[in-house]
N, C-alpha and C positions, 0 to 999 in steps of 0.2 A: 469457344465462349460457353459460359454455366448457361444453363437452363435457368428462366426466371419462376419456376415453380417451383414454390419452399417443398422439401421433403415431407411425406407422411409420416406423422409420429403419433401414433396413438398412442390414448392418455396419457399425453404430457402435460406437466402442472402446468400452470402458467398462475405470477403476480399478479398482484391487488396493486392499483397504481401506487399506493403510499407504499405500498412493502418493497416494490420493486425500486422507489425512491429510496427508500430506506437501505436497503438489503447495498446500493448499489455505494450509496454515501457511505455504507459500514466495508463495503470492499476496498474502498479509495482510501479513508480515514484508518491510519495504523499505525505500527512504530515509525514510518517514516514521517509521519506529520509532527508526533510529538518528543518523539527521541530523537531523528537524523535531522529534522527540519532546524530546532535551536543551534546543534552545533555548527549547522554546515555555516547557519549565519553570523553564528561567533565568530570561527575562523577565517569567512570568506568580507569583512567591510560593512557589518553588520546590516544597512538598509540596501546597502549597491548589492550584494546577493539576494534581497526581496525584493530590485526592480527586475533582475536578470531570470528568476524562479516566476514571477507573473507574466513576463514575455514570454520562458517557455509554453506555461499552463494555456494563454490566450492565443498564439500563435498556433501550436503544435498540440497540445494537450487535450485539447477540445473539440478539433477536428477528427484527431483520432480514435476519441473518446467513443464520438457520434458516431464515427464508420463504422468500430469494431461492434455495437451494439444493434445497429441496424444489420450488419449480416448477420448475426446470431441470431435476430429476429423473419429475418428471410428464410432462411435455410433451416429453421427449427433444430439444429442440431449440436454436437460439442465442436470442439474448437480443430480437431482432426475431420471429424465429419462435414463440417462446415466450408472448410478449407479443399477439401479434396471436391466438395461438387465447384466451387468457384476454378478449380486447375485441378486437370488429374491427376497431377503429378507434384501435386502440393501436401501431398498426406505425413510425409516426414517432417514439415515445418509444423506441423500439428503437435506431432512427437514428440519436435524442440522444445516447444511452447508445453505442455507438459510434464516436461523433465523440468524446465526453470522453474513452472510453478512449484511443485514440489521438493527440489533442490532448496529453495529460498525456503520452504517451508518450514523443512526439517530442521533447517537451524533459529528459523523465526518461530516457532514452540519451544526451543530453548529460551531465549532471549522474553518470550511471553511467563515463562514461567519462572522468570528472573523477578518479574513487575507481579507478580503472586504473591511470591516468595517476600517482597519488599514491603506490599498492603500487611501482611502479616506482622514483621519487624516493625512497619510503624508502630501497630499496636503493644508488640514487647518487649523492645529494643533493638535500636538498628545493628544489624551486623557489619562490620569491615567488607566492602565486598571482595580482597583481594582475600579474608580468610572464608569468605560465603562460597564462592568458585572453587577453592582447592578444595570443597569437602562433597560430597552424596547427594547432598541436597540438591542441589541444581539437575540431578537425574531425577529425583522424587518427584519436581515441578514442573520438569518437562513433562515426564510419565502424566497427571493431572492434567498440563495444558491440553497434551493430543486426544486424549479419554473424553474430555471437553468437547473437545472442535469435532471428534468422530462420530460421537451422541447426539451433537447437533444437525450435523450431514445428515446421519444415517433416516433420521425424520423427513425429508424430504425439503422441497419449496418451500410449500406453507405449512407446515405442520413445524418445520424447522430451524429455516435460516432467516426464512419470512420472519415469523412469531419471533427469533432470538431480536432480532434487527428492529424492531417495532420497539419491544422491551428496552435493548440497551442503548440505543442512536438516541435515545430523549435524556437517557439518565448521564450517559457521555457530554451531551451538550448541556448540561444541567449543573452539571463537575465543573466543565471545562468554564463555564460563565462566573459558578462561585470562584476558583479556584483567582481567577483574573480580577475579580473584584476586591478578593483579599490581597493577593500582591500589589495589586496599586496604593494600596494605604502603606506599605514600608516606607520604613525614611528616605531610602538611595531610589524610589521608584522612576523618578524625574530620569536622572541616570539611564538607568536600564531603559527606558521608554525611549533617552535621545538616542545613544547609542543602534538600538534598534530600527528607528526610523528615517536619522541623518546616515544618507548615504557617506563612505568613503570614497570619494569619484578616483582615486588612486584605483581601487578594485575593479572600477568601472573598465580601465584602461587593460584590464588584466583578464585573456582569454583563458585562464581555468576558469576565474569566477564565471563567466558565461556558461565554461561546458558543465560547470557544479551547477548550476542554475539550471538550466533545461534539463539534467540528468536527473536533478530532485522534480522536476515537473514529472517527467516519463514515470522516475520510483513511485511519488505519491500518489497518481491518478490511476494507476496500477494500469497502463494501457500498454500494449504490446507482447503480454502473453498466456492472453487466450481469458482472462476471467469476465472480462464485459463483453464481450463473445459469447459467451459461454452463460450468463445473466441473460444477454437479451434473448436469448433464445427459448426462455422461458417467457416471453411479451406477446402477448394477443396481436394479429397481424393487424389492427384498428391504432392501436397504443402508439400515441406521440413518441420521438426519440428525440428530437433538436432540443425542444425545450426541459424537457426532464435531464438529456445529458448536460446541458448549460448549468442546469442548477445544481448537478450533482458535482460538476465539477469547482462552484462557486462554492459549494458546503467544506469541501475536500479544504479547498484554498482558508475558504475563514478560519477549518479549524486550526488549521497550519499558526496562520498569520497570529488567532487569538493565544492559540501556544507560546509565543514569543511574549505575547506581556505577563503570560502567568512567570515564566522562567527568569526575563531578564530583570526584571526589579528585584528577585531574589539574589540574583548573581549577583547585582550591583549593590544590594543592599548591606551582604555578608562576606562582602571583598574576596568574591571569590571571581576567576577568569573565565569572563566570556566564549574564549578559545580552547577551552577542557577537551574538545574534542568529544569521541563518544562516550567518553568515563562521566560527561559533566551530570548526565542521569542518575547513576547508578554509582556515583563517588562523590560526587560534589555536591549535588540535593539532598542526600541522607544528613551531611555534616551542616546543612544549610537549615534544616526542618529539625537538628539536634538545638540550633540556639536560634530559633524563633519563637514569640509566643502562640501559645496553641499549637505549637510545631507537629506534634506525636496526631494530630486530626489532620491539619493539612497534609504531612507525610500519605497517611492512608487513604484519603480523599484522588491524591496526586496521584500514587499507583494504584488503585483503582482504578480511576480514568485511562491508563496507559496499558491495563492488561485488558479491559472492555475494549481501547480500539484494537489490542493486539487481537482480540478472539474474534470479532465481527469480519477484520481481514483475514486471519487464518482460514474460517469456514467457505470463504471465494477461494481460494486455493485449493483446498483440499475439494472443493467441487467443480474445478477443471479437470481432475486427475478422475472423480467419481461417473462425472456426465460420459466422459470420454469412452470408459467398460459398460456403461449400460447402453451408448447407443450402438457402439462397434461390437461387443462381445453378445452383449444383449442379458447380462447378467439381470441380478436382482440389485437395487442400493444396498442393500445390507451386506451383502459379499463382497461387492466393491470397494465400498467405507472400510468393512475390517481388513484387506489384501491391502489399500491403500494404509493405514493404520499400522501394518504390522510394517511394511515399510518403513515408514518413517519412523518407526520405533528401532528400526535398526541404522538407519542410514541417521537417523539423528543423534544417537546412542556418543560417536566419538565430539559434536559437536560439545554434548553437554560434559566430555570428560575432557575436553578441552584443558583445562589449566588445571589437572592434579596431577599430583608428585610433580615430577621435571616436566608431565604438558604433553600431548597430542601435539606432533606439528605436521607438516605437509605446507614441502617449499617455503621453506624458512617461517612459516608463521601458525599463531595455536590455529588447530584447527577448524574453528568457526570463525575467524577472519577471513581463512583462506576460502570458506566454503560464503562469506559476501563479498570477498574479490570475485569469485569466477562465475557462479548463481546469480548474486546481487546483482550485480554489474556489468562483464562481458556479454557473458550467456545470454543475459535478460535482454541490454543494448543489440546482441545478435539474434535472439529471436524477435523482437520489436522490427529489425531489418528485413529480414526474410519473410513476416504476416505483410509489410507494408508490401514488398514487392510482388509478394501472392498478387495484394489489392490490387496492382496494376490491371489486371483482370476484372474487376468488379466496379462495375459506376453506384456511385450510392445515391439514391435520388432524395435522400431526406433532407437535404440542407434548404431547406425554409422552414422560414417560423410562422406559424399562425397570428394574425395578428387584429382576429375578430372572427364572424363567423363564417363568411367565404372567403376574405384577402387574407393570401401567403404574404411574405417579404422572401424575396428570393436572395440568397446568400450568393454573391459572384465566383464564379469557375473559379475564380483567385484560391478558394479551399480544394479545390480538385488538384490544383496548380503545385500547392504545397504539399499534399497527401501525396501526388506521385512525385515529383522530384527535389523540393525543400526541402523537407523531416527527414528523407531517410539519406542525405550529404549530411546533414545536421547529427543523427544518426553516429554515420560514419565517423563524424569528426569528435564526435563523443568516446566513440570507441577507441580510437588512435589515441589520442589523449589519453584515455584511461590505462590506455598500456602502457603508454610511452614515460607517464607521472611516475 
């Protein structure tokens, strides 16, 4: 068994409660809220995948949420560091959990600097995206995206991810609310709103829709590989977890949920398919914001909002892989950041050259698909496994909420219940699935 004394870590930063709120809501909130979240619900029964996607987040999402940021905060340390005093022989699932974060990374600064690229075409003209991808550019904005996300790490807590997360978490929620407000005045909004809300209980009956449903809970909340881990371990040993991770998980959710009314009354308005799959972004809103009125502001309004949460999530990533060298190597951040940087500038390099000339493939597909089949989704689904089974080892004693100034409400063993043996069969059965589809 660990030791219950957190590690000595001299001067280590540590958050301001809003930043640490903030910083935490900018980890969670990414492309998976507002690019993977609309299609997965187009495809999957439109409201029957938003009951199945809130079961996961309330179920699983939130408990994990809580665990992983309460040992970051125990143990003061990164996501290997942290792991190996809970089991000493858990230092390689650290590993794992740092490889997937930056694996996802590498090709999710692609894909961010796709939503750049787009803010820009709003204002000059949209490009075709299948002639945007075959040409240089998407290496120009990747190269941007990571020089972005690096500059921001390399500032530390608060000089850097704190201060960005303050900045853009109000301007993102500010997009996100205009953006919803104008979609509801389209003519087909009615539409796109039923669509979105009335379940297809047909989906209901349908065990992918479930396993797409808790898979987008684990993606969005970004839990099981090492970043709120890794966040909290930047929290004063005094600093609530129950209640900040509840609402950071509820902010995650809203932005999700409110993303659905900005997109579907557009779909529905300009007869375009619900079921676009991932192109509905980046193919079917360009041609959608081509014949609307005001169209060329909302286009740049919309990606904007989608490369802000893409860069808020990037920099939790990229500071899994950073915490990870400065407390095991004992480096400096600035060495860190640029070793971690020139990495991904390499390992990210075939994602973004992906579809020129005949196409980058690996195992039949371009190579940044194949690299969120196995990063996105396996790997992530298998490191989420292996932090949980660590946990077996580790009791969290944060689950009660305050609910005045000396009464707790105690949360029943029923979340300990689930943390050790519910989520990670759940888990499993995510994984299997995901192979077997």
């Amino acid at each position: 068994m660990p030791a219950n004394i957190p590690i000595e870590t001299l001067n280590r930063e540590e958050w301001s409660r809003v930043g640490f709120v903030l910083a935490s809501i900018g980890s969670a909130v990414g492309l998976g809220n507002i690019w993977r979240f609309p299609y997965m619900v187009g495809s999957n029964g439109g409201g029957a995948f938003l009951i199945t996607y809130l079961f996961g987040v309330i179920l699983f999402g939130i408990p994990l949420m809580i665990m992983e940021m309460d040992a970051g905060r125990k143990f003061k340390g990164s996501v290997v560091t942290t792991l190996k005093q809970i089991n000493k022989r858990s230092r390689f699932v650290g590993i794992i959990a740092i490889a997937t974060s930056l694996g996802i990374l590498s090709y999710y600064l692609v894909v961010s600097g796709w939503s750049l690229a787009y803010f820009i075409f709003s204002m000059t003209g949209f490009v075709e995206f299948k002639s945007f991808v075959t040409t240089l550019m998407p290496v120009l904005f990747f190269i941007v995206s990571l020089t972005a996300v690096g500059v921001i790490v390399s500032f530390g807590i608060k000089k850097g991810i704190e201060k960005t997360s303050t900045l853009l978490i109000p301007i993102l929620v500010l997009l996100l609310l205009g953006l919803a407000a104008y979609s509801l005045t389209l003519p087909e909004a009615a539409k796109g709103i039923s669509f979105y809300l009335n379940p297809n209980f047909d989906f209901l009956l349908d065990a992918k829709t479930w396993v797409f449903g808790f898979s987008q809970a684990f993606f969005s909340l970004s839990v099981g590989y090492g970043i709120l881990l890794t966040y909290g371990s930047y929290l004063g040993n005094k600093r609530g977890i129950t209640r900040p991770g509840i609402a950071i998980s509820a902010a995650d959710t809203m932005v999700a949920v409110i993303a659905g009314f900005v997109i579907f009354p557009v779909v529905f308005s300009l007869g375009l398919s619900p079921a676009s799959g991932p192109e509905l972004i980046f193919v079917s809103m360009p041609t959608a914001f081509g014949s609307m009125p005001f169209g060329s502001i909302v286009g740049a309004f919309f990606f904007l909002l989608i490369f802000i949460a893409a860069i808020t999530s990037a920099v939790s990533m990229l500071e899994v892989g950073a915490a990870a060298l400065i407390d095991e190597l004992k480096w400096s951040r600035k060495k860190s950041v640029l070793l971690l940087s020139l990495i991904l500038l390499i390992t990210g390099m075939p994602s973004a050259l992906s579809y020129i000339g005949d196409g980058l493939f690996l195992a039949g597909a371009p190579f940044l698909e194949f690299m969120d089949a196995f990063f996105g989704s396996m790997l992530l689904l298998t490191s989420a496994i292996l932090c949980i089974v660590v946990m077996w080892f580790y009791e969290p004693e944060v689950f009660s909420i305050p609910i005045g100034r000396f009464a707790k409400l105690k949360i029943p063993q029923a979340v300990r219940f689930m943390l050790k043996y519910v989520i990670p069969v759940v888990l499993l059965a995510i994984l299997a699935f995901d192979v077997l589809l």
